[in-house]
Backbone as CSV, one residue per row, in Angstrom:
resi,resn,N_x,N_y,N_z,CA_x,CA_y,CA_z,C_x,C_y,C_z
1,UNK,111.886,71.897,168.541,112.937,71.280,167.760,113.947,72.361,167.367
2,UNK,115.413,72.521,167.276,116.269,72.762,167.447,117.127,72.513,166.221
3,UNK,118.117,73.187,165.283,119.015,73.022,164.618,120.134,73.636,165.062
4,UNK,121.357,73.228,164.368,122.585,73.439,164.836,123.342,73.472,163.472
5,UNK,124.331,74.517,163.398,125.187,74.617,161.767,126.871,75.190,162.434
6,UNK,127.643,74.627,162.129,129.031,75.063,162.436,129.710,75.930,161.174
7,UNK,130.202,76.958,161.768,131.359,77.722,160.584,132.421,78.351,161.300
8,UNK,133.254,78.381,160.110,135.004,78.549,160.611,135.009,80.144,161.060
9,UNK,135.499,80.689,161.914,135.251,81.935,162.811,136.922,82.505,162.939
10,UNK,137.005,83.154,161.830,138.374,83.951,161.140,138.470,84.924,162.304
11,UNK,137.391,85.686,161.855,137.761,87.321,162.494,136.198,87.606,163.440
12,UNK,136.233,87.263,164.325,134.873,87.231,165.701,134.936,88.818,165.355
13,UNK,135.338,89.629,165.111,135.226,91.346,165.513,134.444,92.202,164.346
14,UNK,135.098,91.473,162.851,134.019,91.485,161.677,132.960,90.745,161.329
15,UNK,133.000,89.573,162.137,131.526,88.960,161.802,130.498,90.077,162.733
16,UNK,130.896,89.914,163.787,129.967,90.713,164.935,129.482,92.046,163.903
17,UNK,130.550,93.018,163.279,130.085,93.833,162.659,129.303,93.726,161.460
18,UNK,129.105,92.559,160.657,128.821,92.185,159.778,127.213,91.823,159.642
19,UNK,127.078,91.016,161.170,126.159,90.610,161.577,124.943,91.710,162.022
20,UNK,125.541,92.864,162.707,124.883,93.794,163.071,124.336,94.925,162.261
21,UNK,125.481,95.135,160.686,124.618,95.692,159.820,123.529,94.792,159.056
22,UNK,123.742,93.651,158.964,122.384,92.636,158.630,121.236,92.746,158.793
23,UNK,121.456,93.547,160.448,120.094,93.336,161.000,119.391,92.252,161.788
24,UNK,120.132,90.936,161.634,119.725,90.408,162.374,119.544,90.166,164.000
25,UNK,119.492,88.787,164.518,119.628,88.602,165.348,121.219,89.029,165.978
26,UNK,121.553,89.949,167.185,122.772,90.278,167.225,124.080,89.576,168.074
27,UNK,123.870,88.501,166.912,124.961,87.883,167.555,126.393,88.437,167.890
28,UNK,127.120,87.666,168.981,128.604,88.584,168.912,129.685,87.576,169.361
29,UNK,130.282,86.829,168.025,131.287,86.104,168.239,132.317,86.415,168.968
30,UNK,132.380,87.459,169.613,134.040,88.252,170.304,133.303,87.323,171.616
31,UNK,132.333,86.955,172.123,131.930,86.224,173.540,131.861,84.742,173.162
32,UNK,132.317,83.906,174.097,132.505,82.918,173.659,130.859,82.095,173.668
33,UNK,129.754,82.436,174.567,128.101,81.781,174.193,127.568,83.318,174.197
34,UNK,126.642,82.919,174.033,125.221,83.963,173.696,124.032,83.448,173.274
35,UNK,123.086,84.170,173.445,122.042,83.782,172.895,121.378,85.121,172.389
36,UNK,120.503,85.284,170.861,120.305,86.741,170.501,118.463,86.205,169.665
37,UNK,118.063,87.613,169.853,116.588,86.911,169.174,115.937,88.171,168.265
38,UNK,115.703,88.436,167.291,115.106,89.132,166.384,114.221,88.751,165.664
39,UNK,112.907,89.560,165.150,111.855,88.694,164.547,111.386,87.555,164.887
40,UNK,111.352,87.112,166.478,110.696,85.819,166.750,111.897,84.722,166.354
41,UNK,112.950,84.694,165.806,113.925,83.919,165.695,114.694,83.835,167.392
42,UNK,115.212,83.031,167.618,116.287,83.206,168.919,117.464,81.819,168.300
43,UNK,118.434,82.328,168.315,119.486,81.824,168.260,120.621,81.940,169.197
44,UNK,121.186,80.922,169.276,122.542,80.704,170.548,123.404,80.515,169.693
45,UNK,124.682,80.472,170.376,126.014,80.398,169.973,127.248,79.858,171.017
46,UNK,127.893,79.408,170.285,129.404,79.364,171.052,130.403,78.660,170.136
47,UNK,131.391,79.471,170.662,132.504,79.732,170.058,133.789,78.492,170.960
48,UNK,134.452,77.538,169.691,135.641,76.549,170.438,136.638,76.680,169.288
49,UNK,138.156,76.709,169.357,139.267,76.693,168.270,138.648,76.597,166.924
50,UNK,138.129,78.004,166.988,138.404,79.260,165.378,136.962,78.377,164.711
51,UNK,135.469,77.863,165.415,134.741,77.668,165.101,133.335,78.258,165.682
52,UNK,132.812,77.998,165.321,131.387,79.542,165.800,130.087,78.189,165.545
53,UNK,129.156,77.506,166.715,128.047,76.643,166.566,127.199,77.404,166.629
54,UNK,125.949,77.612,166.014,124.562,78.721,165.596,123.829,77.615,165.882
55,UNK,122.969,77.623,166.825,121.708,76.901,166.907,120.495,77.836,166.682
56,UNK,119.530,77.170,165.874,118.197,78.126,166.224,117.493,77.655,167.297
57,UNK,117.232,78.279,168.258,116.053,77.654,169.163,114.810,77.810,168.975
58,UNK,114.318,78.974,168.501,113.088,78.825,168.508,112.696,79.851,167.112
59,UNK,111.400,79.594,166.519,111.516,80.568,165.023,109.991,80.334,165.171
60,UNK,109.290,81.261,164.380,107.444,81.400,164.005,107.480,80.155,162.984
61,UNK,106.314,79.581,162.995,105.910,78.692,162.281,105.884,79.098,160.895
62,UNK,105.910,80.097,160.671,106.128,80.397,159.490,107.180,80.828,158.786
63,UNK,108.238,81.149,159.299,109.643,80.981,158.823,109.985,79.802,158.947
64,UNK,110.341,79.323,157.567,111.364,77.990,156.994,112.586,78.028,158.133
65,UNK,113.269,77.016,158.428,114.665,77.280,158.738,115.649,77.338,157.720
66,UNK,114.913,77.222,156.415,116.299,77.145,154.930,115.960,78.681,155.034
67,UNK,114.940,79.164,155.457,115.441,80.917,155.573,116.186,81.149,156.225
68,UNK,116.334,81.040,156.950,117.542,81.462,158.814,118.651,81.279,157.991
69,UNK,118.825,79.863,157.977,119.705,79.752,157.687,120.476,79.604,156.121
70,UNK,120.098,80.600,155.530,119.960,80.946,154.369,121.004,82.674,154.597
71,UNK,119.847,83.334,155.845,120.821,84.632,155.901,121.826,84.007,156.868
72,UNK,121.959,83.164,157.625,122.831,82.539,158.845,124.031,82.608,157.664
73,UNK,124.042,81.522,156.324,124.980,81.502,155.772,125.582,82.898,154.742
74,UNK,124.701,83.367,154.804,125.360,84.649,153.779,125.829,85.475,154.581
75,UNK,125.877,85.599,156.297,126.679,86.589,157.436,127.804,85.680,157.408
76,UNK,127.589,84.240,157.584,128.820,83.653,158.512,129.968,82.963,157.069
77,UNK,129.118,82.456,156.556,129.626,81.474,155.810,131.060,82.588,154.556
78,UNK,130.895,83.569,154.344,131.916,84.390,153.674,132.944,84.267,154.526
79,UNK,133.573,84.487,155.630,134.507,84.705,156.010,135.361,83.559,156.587
């Protein structure tokens, strides 16, 4: 099972950097898909007019997805 969260994608060059001091999964909005996986998380992406879709694909049974996407929103959701 699969989730999906949309956010508005200002500046693809500071999220990417933003994202990468996080630590997380290394996503990189400057490409328009991807897919990135850290800690057993794997998440995809793609990018359409100045919006950025984050799916999780796959996560440990023991991470919540209100975690993911908990840090999902504190990388993406500021800018």
């Amino acid at each position: 099972m699969s989730q999906a969260k949309t956010y508005l994608l200002t500046d693809p060059a500071a999220i990417a950097a933003k994202v990468k001091a996080a630590g997380g999964p290394a996503l990189d909005p400057t490409q328009a898909t991807g897919q990135a996986s850290a800690d057993g998380v794997t998440l995809s992406w793609s990018t359409s007019q100045g919006q950025i879709l984050i799916t999780i694909i796959r996560k440990p049974w023991m991470i919540a997805y209100s975690a993911i996407w908990s840090h999902v929103d504190a990388v993406l959701a500021s800018h």
